[in-house]
DRENPA-3360 file (N, C-alpha, C; in nm, 2 decimals, always signed):
BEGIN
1 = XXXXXXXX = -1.01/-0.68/-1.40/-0.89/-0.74/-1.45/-0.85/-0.86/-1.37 ~ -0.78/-0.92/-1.43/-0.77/-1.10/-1.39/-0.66/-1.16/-1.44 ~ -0.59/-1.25/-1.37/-0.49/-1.34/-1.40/-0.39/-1.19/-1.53 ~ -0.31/-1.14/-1.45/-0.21/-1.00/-1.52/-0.10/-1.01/-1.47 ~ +0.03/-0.96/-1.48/+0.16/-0.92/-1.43/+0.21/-0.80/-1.53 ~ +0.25/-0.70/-1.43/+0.34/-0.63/-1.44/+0.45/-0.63/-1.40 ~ +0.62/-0.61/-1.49/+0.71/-0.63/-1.39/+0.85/-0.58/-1.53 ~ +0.95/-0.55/-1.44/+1.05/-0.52/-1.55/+1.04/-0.43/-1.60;
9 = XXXXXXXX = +1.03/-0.31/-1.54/+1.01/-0.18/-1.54/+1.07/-0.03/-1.46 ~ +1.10/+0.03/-1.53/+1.13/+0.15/-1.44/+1.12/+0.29/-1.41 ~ +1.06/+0.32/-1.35/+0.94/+0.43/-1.35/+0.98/+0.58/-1.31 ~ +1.04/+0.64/-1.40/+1.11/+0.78/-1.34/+0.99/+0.93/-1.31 ~ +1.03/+0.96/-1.21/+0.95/+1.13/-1.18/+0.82/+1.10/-1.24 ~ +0.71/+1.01/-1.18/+0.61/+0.97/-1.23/+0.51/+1.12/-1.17 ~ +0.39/+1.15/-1.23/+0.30/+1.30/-1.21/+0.24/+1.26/-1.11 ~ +0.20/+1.11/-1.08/+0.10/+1.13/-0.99/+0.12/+0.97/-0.95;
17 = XXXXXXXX = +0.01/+0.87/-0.90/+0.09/+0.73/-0.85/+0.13/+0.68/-0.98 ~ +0.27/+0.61/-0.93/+0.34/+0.53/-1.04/+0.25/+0.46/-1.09 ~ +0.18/+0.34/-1.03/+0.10/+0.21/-1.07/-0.02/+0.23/-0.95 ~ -0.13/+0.20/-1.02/-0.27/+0.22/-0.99/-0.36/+0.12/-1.04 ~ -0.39/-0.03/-0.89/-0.45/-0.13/-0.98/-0.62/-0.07/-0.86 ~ -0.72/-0.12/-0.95/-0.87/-0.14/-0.87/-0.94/-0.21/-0.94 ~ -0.98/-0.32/-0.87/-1.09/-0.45/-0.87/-0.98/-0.51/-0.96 ~ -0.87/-0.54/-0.90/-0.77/-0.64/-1.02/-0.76/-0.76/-0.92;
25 = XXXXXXXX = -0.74/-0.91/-0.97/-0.71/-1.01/-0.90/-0.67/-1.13/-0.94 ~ -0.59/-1.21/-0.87/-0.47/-1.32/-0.92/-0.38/-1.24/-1.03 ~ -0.29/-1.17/-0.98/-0.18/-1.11/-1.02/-0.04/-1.07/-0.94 ~ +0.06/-1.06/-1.01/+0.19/-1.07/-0.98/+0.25/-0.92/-1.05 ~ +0.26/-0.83/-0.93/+0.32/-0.70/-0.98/+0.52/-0.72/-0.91 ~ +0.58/-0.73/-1.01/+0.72/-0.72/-0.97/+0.82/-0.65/-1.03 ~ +0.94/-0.62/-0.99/+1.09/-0.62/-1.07/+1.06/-0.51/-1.11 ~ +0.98/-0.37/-1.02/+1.01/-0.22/-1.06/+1.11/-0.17/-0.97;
33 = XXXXXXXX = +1.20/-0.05/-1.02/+1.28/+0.00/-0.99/+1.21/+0.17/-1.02 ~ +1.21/+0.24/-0.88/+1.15/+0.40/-0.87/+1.21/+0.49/-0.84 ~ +1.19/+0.56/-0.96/+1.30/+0.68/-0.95/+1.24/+0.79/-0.87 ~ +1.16/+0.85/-0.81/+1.03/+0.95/-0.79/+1.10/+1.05/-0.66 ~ +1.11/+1.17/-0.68/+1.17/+1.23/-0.57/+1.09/+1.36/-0.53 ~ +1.02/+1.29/-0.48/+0.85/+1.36/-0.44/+0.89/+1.53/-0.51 ~ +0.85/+1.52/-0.62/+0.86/+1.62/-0.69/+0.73/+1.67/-0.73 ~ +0.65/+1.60/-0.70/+0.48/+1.64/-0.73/+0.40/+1.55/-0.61;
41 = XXXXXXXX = +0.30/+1.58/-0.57/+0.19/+1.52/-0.45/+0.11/+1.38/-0.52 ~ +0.17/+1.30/-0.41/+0.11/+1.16/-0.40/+0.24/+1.07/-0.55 ~ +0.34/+1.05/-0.49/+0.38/+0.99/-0.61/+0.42/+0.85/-0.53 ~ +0.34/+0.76/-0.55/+0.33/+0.58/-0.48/+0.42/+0.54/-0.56 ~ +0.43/+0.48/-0.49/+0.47/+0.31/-0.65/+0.36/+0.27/-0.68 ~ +0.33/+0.16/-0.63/+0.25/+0.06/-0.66/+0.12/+0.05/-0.53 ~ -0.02/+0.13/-0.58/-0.11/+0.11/-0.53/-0.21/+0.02/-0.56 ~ -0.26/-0.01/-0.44/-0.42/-0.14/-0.46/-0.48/-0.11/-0.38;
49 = XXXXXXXX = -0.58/-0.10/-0.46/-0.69/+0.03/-0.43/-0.80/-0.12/-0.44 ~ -0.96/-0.06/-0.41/-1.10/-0.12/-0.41/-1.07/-0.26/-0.44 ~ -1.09/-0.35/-0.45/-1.13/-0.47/-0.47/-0.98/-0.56/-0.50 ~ -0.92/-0.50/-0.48/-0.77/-0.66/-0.51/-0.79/-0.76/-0.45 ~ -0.74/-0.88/-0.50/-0.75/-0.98/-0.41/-0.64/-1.07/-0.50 ~ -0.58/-1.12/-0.38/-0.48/-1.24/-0.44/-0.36/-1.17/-0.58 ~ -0.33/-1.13/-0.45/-0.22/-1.08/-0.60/-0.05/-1.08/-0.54 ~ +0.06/-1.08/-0.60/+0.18/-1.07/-0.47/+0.25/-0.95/-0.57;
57 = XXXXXXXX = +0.29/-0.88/-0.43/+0.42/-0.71/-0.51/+0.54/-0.79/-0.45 ~ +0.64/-0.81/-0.52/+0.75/-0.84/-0.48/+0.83/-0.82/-0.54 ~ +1.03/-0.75/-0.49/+1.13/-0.67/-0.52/+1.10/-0.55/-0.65 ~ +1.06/-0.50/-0.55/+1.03/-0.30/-0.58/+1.17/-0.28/-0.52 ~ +1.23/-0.19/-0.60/+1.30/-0.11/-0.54/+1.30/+0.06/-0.58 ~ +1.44/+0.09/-0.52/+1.45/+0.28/-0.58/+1.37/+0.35/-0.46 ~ +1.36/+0.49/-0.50/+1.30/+0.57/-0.45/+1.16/+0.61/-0.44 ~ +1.06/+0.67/-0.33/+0.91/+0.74/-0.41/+0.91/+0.83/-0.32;
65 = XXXXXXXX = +0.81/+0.89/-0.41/+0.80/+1.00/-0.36/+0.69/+1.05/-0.23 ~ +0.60/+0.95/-0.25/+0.48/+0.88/-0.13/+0.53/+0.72/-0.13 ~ +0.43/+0.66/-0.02/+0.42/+0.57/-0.01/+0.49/+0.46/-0.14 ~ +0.57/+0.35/-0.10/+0.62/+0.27/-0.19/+0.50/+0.17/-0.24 ~ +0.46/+0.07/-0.13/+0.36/+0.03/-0.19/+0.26/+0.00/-0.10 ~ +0.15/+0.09/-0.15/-0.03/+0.11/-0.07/-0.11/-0.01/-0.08 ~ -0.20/-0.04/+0.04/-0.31/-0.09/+0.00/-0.39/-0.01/+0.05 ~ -0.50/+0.07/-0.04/-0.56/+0.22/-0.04/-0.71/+0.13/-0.05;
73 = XXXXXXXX = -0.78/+0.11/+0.09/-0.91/+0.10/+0.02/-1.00/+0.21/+0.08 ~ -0.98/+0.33/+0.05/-1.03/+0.43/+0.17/-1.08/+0.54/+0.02 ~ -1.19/+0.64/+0.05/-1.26/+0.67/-0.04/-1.30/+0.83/+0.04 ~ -1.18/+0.90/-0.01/-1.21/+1.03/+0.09/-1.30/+1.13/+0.05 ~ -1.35/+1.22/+0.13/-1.50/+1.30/+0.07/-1.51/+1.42/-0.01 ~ -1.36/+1.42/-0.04/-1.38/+1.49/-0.18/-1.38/+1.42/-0.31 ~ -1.35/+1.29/-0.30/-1.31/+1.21/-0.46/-1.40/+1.13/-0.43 ~ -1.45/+1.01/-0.54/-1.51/+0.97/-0.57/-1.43/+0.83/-0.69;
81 = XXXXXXXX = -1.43/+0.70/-0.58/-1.34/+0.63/-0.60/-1.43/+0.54/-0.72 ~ -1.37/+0.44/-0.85/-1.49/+0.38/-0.94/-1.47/+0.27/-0.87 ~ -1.62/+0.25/-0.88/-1.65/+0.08/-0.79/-1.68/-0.04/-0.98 ~ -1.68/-0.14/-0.93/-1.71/-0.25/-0.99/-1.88/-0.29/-0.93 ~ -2.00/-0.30/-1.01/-2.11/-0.35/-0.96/-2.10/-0.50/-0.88 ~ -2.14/-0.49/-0.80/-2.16/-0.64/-0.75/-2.02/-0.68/-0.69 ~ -1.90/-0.65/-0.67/-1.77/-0.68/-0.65/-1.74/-0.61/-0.50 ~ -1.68/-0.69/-0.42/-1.67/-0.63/-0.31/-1.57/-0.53/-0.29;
89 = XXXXXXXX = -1.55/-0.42/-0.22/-1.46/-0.32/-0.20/-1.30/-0.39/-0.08 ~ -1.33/-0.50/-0.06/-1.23/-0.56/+0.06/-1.08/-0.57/-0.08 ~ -0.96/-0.55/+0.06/-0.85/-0.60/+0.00/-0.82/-0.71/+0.05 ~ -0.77/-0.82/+0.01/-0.69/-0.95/+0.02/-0.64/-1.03/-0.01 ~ -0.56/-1.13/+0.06/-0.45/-1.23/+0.02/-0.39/-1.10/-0.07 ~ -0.32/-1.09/+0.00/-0.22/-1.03/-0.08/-0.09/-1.04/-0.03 ~ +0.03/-1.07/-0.09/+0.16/-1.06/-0.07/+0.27/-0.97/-0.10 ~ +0.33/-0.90/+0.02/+0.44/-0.80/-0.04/+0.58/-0.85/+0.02;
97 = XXXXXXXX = +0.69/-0.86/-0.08/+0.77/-0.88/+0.00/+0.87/-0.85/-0.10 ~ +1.01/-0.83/-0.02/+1.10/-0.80/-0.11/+1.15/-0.65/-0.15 ~ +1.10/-0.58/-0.04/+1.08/-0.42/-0.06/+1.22/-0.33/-0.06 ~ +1.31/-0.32/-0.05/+1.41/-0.24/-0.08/+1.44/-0.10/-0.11 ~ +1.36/+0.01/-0.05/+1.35/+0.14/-0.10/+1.34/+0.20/-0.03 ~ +1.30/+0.37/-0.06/+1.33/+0.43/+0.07/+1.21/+0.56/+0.00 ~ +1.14/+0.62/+0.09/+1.01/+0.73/+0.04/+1.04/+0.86/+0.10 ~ +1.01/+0.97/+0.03/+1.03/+1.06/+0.10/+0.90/+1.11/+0.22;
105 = XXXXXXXX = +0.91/+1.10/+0.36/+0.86/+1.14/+0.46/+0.72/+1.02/+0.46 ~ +0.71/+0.93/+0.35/+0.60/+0.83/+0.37/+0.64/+0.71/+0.45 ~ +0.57/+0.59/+0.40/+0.62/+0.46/+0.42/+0.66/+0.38/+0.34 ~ +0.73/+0.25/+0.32/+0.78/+0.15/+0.22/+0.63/+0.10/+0.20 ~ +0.53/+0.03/+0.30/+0.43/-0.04/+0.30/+0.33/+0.01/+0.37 ~ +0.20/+0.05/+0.30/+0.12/+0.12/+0.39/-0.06/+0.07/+0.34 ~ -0.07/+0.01/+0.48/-0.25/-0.03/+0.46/-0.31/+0.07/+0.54 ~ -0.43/+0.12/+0.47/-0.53/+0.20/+0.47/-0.65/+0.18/+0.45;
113 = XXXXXXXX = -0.78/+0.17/+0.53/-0.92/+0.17/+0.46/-1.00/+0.26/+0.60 ~ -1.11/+0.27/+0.54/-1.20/+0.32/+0.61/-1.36/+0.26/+0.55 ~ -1.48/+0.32/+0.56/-1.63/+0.31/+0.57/-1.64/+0.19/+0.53 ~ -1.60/+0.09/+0.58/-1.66/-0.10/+0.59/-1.57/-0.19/+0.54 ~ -1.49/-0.11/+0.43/-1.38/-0.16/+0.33/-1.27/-0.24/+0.41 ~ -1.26/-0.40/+0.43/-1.20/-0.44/+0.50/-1.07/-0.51/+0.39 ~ -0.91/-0.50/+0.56/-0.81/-0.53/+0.44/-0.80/-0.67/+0.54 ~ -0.73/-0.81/+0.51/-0.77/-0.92/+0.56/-0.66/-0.98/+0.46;
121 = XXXXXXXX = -0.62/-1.12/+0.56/-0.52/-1.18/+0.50/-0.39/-1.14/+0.40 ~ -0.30/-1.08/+0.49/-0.23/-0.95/+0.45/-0.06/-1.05/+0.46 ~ +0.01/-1.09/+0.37/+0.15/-1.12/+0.41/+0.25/-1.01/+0.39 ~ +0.36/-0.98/+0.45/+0.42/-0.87/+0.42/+0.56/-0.91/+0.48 ~ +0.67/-0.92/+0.43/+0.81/-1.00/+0.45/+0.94/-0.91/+0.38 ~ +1.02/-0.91/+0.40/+1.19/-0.90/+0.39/+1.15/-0.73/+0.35 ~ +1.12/-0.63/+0.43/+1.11/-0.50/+0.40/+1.22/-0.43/+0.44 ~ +1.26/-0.36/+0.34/+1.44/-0.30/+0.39/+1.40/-0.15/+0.35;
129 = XXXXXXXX = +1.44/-0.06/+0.48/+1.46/+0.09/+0.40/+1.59/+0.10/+0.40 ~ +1.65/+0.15/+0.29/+1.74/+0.16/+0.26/+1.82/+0.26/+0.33 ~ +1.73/+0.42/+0.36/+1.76/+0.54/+0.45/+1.81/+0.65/+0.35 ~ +1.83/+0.66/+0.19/+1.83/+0.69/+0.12/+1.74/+0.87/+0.11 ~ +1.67/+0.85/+0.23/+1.57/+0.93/+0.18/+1.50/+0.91/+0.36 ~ +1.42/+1.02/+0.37/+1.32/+0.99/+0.53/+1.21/+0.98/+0.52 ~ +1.19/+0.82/+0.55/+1.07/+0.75/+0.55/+1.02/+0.77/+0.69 ~ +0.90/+0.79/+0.69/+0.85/+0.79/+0.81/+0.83/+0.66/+0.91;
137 = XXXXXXXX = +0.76/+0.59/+0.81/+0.77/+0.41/+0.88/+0.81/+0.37/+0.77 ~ +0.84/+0.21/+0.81/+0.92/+0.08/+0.70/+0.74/+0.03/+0.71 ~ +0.67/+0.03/+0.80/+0.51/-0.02/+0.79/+0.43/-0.01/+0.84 ~ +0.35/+0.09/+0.78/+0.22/+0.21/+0.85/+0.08/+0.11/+0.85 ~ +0.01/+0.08/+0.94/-0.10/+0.07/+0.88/-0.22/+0.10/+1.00 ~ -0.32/+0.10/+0.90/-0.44/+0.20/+0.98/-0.48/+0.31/+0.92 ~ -0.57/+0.36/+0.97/-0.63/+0.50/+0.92/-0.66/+0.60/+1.06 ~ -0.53/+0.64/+1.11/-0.54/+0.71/+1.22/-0.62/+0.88/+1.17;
145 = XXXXXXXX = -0.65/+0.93/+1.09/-0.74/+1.09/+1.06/-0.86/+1.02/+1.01 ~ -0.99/+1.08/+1.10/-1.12/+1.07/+1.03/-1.15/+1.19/+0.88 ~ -1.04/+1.26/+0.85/-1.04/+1.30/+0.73/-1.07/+1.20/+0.69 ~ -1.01/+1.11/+0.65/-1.06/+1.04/+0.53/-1.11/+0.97/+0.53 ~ -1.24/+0.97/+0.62/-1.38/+0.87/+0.58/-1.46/+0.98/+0.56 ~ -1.52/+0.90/+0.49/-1.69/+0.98/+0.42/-1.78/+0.95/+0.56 ~ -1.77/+0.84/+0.60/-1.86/+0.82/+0.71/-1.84/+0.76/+0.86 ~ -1.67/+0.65/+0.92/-1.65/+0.60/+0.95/-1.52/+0.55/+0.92;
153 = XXXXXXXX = -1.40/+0.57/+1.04/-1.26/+0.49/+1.01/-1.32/+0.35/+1.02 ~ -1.26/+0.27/+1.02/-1.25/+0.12/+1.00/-1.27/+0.07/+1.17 ~ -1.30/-0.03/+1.21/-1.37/-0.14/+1.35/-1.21/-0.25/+1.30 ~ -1.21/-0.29/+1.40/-1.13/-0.37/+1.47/-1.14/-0.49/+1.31 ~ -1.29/-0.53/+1.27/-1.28/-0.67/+1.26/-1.33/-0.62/+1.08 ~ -1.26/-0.49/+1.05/-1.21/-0.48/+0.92/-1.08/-0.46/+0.86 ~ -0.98/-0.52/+0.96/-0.84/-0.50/+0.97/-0.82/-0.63/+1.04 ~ -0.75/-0.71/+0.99/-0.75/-0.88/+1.07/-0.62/-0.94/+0.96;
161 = XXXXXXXX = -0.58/-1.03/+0.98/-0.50/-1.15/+0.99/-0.38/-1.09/+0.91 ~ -0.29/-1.02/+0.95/-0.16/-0.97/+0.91/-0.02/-0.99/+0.93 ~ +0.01/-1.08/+0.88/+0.17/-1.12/+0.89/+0.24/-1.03/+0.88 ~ +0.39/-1.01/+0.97/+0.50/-0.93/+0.93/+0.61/-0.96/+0.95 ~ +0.71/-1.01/+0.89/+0.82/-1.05/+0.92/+0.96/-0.97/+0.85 ~ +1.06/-1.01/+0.89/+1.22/-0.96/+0.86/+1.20/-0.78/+0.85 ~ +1.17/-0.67/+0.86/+1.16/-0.54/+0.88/+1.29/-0.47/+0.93 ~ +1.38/-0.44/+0.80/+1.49/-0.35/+0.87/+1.47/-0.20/+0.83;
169 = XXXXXXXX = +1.48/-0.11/+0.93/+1.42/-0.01/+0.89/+1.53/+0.12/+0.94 ~ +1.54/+0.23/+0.85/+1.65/+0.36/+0.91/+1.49/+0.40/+0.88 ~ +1.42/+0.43/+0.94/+1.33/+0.52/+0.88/+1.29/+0.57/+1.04 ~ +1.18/+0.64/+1.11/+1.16/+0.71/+1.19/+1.11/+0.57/+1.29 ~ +1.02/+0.50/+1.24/+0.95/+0.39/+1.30/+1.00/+0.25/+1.20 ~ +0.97/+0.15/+1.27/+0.98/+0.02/+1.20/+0.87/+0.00/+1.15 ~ +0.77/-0.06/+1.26/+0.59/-0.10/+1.23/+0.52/+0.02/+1.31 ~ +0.43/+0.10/+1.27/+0.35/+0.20/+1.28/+0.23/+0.15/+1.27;
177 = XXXXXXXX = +0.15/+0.09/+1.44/-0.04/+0.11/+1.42/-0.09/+0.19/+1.46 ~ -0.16/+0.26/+1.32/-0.25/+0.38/+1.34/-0.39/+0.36/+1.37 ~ -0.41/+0.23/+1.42/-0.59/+0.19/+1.43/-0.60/+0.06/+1.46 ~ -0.74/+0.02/+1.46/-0.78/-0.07/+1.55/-0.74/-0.21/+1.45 ~ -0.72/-0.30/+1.53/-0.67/-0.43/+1.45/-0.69/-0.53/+1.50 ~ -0.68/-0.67/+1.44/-0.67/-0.77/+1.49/-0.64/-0.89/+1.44 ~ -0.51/-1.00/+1.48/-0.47/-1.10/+1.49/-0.34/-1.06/+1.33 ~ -0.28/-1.00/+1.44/-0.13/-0.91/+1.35/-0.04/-0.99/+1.42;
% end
């Protein structure tokens, strides 16, 4: 998927992740409001998963029930994530900003990968938990449990160039690193 927006939407007691993009790129996910009160396992907002690139999430608000919004490029050994032939599994350029919510026991923003899947050129700006709810961090990132690699958490130099700015946070942590990184 290519050049898309989603936005203007409002996503109540979703079953499972609200929004679920993979190998999507040059797009603009905005202006959802989440109602989700972890009433069932794994309820995101807005996940980007294998291959995104170049895309910006900006003013999400409301509640979730997991994580608000994921960058998931991790492929744990019981599932079996769909790849794109020939397309690389890395996340980037990506922009989040504008966050305003609050998760129950997750995070507002949370990067994730493991076995090579690198996340890279990462902006991430004006994140507010609201405290509505107990978030664990306002912004997790890493893959601190070898649970979820099939073969290998992530190297230093598959986690790189990460901006973070304005972060107000009631949640347990503000910025949470669970792993190796570099030039944050």
């Amino acid at each position: 998927v290519r050049n898309f927006e989603v936005g203007n939407i409002c996503i109540t007691n979703a079953k499972h992740y609200s929004t679920c993009f993979t190998f999507c790129r040059f797009g603009r996910i905005h202006d959802i409001h989440f109602r989700n009160y972890a009433t069932v396992e794994n309820q995101d907002g807005v996940d980007l998963r294998y291959g995104c690139e170049f895309i910006t999430v900006e003013n999400i608000t409301g509640v979730t029930g997991d994580d608000t919004v994921a960058l998931n490029a991790i492929d744990e050994k019981e599932t079996t994530r769909p790849r794109v032939t020939g397309k690389s599994v890395d996340i980037h350029d990506i922009t989040i900003r504008n966050i305003i919510a609050s998760s129950h026991g997750s995070s507002l923003v949370r990067l994730l990968n493991t076995d090579g899947a690198k996340i890279y050129n990462i902006t991430i700006e004006n994140i507010k938990d609201t405290g509505k709810t107990i978030s664990i961090c306002a912004i997790f990132f890493g893959t601190p449990s070898a649970v979820w690699a099939r073969e290998r958490q992530h190297t230093e130099d598959e986690f790189y160039n990460i901006t973070i700015r304005d972060v107000y946070s009631r949640a347990n942590y503000g910025v949470a690193l669970g792993g190796f990184s570099d030039d944050v």
